[in-house]
C-alpha positions in Angstrom: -81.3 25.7 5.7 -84.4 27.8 4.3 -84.4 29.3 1.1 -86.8 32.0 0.2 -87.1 32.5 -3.6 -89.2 35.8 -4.6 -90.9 35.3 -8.3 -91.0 38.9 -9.8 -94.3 39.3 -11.7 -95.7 42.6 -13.2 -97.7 44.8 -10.8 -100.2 44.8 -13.4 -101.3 41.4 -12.7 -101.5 41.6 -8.7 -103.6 44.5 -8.7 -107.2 44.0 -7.2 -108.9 45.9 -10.3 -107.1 43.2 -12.8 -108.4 40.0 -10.5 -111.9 41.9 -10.4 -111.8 41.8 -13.9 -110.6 38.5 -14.5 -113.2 37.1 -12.3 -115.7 38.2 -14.2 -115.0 37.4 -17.1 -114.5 33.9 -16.4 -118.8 34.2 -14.5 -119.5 36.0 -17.6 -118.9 32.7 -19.6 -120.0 30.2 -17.4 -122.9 32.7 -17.2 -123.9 32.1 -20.9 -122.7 28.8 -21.3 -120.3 29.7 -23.6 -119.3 25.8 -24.2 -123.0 24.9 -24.9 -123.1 27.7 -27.9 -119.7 25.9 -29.3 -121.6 23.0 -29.5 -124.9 24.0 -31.2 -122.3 25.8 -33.7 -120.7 23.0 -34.5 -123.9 21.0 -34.8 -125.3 23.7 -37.0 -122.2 23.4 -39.5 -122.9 19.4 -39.7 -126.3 20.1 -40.1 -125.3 22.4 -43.0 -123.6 20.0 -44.9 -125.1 19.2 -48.8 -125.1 15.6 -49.8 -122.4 16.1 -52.2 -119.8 17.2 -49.1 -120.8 14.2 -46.6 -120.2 12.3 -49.8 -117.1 13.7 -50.6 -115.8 13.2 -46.9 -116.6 9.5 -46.5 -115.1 8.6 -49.6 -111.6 10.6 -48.3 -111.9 8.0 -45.7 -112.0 5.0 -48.2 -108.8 2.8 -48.1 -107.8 4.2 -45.0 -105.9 1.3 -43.3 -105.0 2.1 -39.5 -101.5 0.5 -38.1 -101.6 -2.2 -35.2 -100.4 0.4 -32.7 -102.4 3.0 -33.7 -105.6 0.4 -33.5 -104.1 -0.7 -30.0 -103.6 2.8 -28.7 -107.4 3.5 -29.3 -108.6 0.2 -27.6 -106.4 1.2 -24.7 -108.0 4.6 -25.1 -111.4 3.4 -24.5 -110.7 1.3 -21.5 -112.6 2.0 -18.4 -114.4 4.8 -20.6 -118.3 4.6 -20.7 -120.5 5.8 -23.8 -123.0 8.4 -22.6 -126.5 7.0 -22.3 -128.9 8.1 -25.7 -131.7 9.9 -24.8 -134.9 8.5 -25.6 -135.7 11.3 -28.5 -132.0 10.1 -29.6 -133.8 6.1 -29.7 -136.3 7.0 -31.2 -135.0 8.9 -34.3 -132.3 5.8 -34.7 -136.1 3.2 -34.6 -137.3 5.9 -37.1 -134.3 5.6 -39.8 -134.9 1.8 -39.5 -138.4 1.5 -40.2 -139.0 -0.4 -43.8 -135.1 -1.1 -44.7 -133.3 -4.2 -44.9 -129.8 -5.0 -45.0 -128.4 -6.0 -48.2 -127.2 -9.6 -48.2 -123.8 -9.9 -48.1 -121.4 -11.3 -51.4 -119.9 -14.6 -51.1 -116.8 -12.4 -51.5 -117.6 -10.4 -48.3 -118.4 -13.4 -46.8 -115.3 -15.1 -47.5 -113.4 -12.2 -46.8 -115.0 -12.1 -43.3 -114.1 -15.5 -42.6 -110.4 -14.9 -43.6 -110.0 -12.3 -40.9 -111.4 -14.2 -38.2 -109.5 -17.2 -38.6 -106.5 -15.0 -39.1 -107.7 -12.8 -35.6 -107.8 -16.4 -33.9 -104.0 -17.5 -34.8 -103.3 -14.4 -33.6 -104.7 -14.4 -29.9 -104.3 -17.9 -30.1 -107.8 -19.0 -29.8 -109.1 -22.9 -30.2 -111.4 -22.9 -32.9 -114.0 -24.9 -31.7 -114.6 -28.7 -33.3 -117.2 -31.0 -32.6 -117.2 -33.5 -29.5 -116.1 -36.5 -31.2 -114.8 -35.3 -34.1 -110.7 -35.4 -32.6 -111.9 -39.5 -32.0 -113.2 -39.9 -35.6 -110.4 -38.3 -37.2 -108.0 -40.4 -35.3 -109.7 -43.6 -36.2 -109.6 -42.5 -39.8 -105.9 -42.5 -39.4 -105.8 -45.4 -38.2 -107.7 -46.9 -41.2 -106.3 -45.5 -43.9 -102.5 -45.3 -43.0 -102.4 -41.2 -43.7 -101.3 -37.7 -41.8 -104.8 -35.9 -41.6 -103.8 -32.4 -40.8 -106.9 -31.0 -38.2 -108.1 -27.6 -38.9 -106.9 -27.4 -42.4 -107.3 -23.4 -43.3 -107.8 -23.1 -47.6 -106.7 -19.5 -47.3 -108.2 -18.6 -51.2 -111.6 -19.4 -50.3 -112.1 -18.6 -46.6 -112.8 -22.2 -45.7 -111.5 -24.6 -42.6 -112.3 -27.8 -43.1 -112.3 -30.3 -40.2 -109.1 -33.0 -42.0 -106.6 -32.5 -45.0 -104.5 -35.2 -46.2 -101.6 -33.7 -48.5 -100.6 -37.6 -49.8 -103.8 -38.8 -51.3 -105.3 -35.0 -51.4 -108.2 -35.9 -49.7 -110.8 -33.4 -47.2 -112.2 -35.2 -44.4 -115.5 -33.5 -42.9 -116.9 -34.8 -39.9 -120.4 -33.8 -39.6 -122.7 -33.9 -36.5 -126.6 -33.0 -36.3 -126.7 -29.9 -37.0 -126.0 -30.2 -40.6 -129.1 -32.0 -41.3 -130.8 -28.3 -41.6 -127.8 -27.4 -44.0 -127.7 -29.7 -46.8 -127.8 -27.3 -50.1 -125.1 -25.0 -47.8 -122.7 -27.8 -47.1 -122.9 -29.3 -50.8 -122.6 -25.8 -52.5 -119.5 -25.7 -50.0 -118.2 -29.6 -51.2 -118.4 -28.4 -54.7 -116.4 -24.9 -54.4 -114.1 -27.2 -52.3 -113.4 -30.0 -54.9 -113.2 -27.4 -57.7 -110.2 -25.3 -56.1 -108.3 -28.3 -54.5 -109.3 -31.2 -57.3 -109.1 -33.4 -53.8 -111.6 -36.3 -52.7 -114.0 -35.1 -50.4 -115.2 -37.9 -47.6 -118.3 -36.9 -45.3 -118.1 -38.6 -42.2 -121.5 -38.9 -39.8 -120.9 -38.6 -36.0 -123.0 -41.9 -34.9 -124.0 -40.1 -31.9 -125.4 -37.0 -33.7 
């Protein structure tokens, strides 16, 4: 069975003046890229903008913590989305701003804090932090030796360290080092030290043979 439904709508709006009309309006805009005004409008506004009001808005934005879900909803957002290629002017303003500055080195605190959230982003993806070739070997044999529970991968949440082997019995750090900490020494003893100091634990360096 066919049913025929009839819409009622105003005779204004089927009229042939009112779609003449209608029609150009809409070529009037495209006509004068009314979108590409918008755009150098708002561009003008930012432009505008004293010192004291970018100021003002990026500290508003200070402390601003986003939620997991909104953080996840954004990455999802941005999948299969490509960033529009900079134009060389664009390039060459960004090498500009760059000439003659240097980052300022970062605190032990940021650097600590830095290492916190990755070893907390890892646990939670469950990614392997990597460890040295023979260092599971080692460790083991250490075990073996000294009749103790070496826990691998031992995380000292305060300071931002992991170190290779803790033993919670005799408090003791086990560090298994390979070659490439021959090019490190003041680094790793500065570590040792800030180690010893927080844990009051023995701290045993052991050389890979095969480094």
């Amino acid at each position: 069975m066919n049913y025929h439904f009839e819409y009622s709508v105003p005779h204004l709006f089927r009229t042939k003046s009112t779609n003449s009309l209608l029609t150009l309006i809409v070529r009037w805009l495209f006509s004068t890229n009314i979108l590409t005004f918008l755009q150098r409008w708002v561009d003008n506004m930012r432009a505008s903008l004293t010192e004291e009001h970018k100021k003002k808005l990026s500290l508003a934005h200070v402390g601003i913590h986003l939620s997991e879900i909104t953080r996840r909803n954004m990455h999802l957002a941005k999948i299969g989305k490509k960033r529009k290629p900079f134009t060389e002017t664009h390039i060459k303003n960004m090498s500009l701003c760059k000439l003659g500055k240097k980052r300022k080195p970062f605190s032990k605190e940021h650097i600590r804090n830095i290492t916190i959230s990755a070893r907390q982003r890892c646990v939670r993806v469950g990614r392997v932090i990597n460890i040295g070739k023979r260092e599971k070997q080692i460790l083991d044999e250490r075990e073996s030796t000294d009749s103790c529970k070496i826990i691998r991968q031992y995380c000292i949440e305060t300071l931002g360290y992991t170190v290779d082997g803790y033993c919670l019995e005799t408090n003791t750090v086990y560090e298994v080092y390979e070659r490439y900490h021959d090019y490190q020494v003041q680094k790793d003893l500065e570590r040792e030290n800030e180690i010893c100091r927080h844990l009051g634990c023995d701290f045993i360096i052991i050389w890979d043979a095969e480094r």
